[in-house]
C-alpha positions in Angstrom: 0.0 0.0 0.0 1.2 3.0 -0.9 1.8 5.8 1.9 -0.7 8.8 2.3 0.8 12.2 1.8 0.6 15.3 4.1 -1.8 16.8 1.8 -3.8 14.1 2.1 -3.8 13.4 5.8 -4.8 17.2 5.9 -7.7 16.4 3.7 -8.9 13.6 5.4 -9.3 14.7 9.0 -10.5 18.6 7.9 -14.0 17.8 7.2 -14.2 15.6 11.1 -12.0 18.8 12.4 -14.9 21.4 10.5 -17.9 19.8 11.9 -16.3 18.9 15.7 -15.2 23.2 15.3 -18.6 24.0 14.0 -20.4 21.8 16.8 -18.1 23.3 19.4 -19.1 26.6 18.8 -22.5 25.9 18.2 -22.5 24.8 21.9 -20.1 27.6 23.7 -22.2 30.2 21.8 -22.9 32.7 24.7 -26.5 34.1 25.2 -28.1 31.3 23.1 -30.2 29.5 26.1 -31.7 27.3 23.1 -28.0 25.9 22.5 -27.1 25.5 26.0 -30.4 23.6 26.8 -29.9 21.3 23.7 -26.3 20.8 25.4 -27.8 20.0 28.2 -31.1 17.7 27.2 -30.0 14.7 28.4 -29.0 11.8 25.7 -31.0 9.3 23.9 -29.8 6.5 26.8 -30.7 9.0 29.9 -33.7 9.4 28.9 -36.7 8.5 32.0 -38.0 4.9 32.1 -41.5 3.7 32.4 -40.5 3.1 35.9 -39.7 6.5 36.6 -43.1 7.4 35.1 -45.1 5.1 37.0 -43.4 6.6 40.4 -44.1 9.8 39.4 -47.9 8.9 38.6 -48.2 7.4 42.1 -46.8 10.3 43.4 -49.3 13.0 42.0 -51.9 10.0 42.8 -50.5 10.6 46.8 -50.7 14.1 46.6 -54.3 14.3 45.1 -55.5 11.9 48.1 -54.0 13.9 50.6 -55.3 17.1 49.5 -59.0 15.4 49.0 -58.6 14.3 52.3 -57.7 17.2 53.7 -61.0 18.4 51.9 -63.0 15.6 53.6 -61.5 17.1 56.7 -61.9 20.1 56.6 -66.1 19.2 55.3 -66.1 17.3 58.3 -65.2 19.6 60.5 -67.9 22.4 59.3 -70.2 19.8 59.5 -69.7 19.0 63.2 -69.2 22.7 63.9 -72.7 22.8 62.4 -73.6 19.5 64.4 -72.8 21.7 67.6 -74.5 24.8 66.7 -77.4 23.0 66.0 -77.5 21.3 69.3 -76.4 24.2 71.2 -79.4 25.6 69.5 -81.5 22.3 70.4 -80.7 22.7 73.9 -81.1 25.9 74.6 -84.6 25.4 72.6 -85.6 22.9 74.6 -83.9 23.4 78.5 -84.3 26.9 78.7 -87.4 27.1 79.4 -87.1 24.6 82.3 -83.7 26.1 84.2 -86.4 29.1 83.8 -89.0 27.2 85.7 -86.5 25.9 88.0 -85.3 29.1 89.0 -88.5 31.1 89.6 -90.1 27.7 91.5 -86.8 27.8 94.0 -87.5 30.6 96.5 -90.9 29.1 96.3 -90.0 25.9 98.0 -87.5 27.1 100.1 -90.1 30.0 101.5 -92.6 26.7 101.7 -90.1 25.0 103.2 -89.5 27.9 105.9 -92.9 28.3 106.7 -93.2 24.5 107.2 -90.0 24.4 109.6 -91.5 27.6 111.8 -95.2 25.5 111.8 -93.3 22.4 113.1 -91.5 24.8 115.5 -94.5 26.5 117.0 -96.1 22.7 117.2 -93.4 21.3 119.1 -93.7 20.9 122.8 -91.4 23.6 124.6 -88.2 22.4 126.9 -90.7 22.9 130.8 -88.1 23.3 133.5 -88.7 21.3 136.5 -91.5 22.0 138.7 -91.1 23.0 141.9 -93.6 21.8 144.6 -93.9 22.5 148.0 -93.8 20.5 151.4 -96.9 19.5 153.0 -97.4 16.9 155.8 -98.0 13.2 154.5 -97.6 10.8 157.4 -98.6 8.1 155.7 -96.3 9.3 152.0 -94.2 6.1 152.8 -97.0 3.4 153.5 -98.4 0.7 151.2 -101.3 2.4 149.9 -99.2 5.1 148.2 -96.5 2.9 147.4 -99.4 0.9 145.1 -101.0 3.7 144.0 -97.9 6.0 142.6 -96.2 3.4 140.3 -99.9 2.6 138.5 -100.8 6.9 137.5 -101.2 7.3 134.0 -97.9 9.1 132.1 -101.2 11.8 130.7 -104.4 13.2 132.2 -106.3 14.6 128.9 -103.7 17.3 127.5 -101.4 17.1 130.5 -98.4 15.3 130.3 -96.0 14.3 133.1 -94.1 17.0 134.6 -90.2 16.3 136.4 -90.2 17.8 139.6 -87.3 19.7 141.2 -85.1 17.1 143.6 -85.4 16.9 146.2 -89.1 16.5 145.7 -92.0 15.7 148.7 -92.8 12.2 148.6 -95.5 10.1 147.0 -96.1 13.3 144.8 -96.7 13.6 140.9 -97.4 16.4 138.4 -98.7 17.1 135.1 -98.4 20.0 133.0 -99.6 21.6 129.6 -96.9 21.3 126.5 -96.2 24.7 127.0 -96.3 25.1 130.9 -98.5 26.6 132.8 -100.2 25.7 136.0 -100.0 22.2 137.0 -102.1 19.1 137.8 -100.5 17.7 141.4 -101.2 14.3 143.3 -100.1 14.0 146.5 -100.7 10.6 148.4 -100.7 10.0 152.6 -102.0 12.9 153.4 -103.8 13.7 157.2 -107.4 14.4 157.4 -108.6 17.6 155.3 -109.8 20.3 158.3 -112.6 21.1 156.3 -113.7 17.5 155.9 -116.9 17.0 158.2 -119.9 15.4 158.8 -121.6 17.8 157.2 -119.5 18.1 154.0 -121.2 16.9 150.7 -119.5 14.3 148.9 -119.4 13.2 145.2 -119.0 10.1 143.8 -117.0 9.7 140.6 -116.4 6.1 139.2 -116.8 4.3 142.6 -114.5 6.6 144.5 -115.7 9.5 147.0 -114.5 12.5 146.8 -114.7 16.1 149.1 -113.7 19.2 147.3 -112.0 22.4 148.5 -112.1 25.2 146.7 -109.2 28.1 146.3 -110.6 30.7 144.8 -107.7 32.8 144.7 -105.7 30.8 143.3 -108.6 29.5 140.7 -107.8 26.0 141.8 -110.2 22.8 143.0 -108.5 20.5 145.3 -110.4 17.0 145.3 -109.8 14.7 148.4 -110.5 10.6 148.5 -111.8 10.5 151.4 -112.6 6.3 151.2 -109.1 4.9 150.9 -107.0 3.6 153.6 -104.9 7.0 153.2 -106.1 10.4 151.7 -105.3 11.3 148.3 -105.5 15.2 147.0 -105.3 15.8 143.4 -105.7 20.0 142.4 -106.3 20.8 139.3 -106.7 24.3 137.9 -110.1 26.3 136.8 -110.7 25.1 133.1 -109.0 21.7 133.1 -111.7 19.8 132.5 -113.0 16.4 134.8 -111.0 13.9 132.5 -108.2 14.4 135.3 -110.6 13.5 138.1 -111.8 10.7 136.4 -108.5 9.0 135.1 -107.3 9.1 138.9 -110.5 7.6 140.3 -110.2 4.7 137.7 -106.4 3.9 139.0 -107.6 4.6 142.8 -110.5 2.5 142.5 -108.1 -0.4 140.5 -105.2 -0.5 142.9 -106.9 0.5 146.9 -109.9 -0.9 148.3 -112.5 1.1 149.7 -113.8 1.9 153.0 -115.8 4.3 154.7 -115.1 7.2 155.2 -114.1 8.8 158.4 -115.1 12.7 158.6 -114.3 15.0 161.7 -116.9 16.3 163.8 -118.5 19.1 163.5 
């Protein structure tokens, strides 16, 4: 083969060296942004992959959810801030009107309630302080008769209730007294002879016992004597009292002594 000459090496590479100038410039051209992008559009061979397309679907597919769900949220939440209004406007609809009621009908009951508290006040019985009673002779206070007798009187006579005497107390002695006080119903048992029981004094009867009465009219009390018991037995009892005290006493004399005649002084 015969060897190539200068010339013709020259002429061989100036067309490559023309177009690799030509291309060269065409890429280094300043200021031409269309150049410089097709420089920089990548190859045939980098060009993306149907995998990189499907990531890139899912990934817009990820981003729509999110922002539809954010959507839904957001819907949701004016709905339940709806919900609420709508039952705040419920229950004001439908409780007002009864916290209303419920305020107007409280100083009601509690001025009902008042007055019921003072009614059961006034009706109650009041605290009685001990009653204080006097010393009178009673020989016989201490004897059988009285010791039956006392033990067997009735807590009540009518509206009178028991009364607790001031210690020390006289013997064979009892009292009864209104709820609120007031002059009292007294028993005394063993007693002497009443002075101004004689012959001559008129006696009533009152369910099988005998009685003499003495009035004081100063002091607006009756004082009835048994004169038909082994001992004498006064029981006073103020003006207005009633005879249910007389009687009651007569039935527990009459249960618990036996009778006998009487024995008046002379005249």
């Amino acid at each position: 083969m015969a060897d190539s000459t200068p010339e013709d090496r020259d002429e061989a590479s100036t067309p490559d060296d023309t177009a690799t100038a030509d291309a060269t410039s065409s890429g280094d051209e300043p200021g031409s942004v269309g150049a410089k992008s097709s420089g920089d559009e990548p190859r045939s061979g980098d060009e993306p992959t149907s995998d990189d397309d499907a990531q890139a679907a899912s990934a817009a597919a990820t981003a729509l959810d999110a922002d539809s769900d954010g959507q839904a949220d957001d819907a949701a939440d004016a709905d339940d801030s709806d919900s609420d209004d709508a039952d705040s406007d419920d229950f004001e609809t439908h409780h007002s009107p009864a916290l209303i009621a419920t305020a107007v009908a409280l100083p009601v009951v509690l001025i009902v309630a008042v007055l019921v508290a003072a009614f059961i006040a006034l009706r109650a019985p009041v605290e009685r302080e001990p009653l204080a009673l006097g010393p009178v002779p009673a020989p016989a206070a201490d004897g059988p008769a009285c010791q039956a007798l006392l033990p067997a009187l009735p807590a009540e006579l009518g509206d009178y209730t028991k009364a607790t005497l001031v210690e020390p107390a006289p013997p064979a002695t009892r009292a009864w007294q209104l709820p609120d006080g007031g002059d009292p119903i007294t028993l005394r048992c063993g007693l002497d002879r009443p002075l101004e029981f004689n012959r001559a004094s008129p006696l009533t009867v009152i369910d099988g016992v005998k009685w003499f009465q003495v009035r004081d009219e100063a002091g607006k009390t009756g004082t009835w004597f048994a004169v038909d018991r082994e001992t004498y037995i006064a029981l006073t009892v103020p003006d207005g009292s009633g005879t249910s005290a007389v009687q009651t006493v007569s039935d527990t004399i009459n249960a618990n002594l036996p009778a006998r005649e009487p024995t008046p002084g002379e005249l």
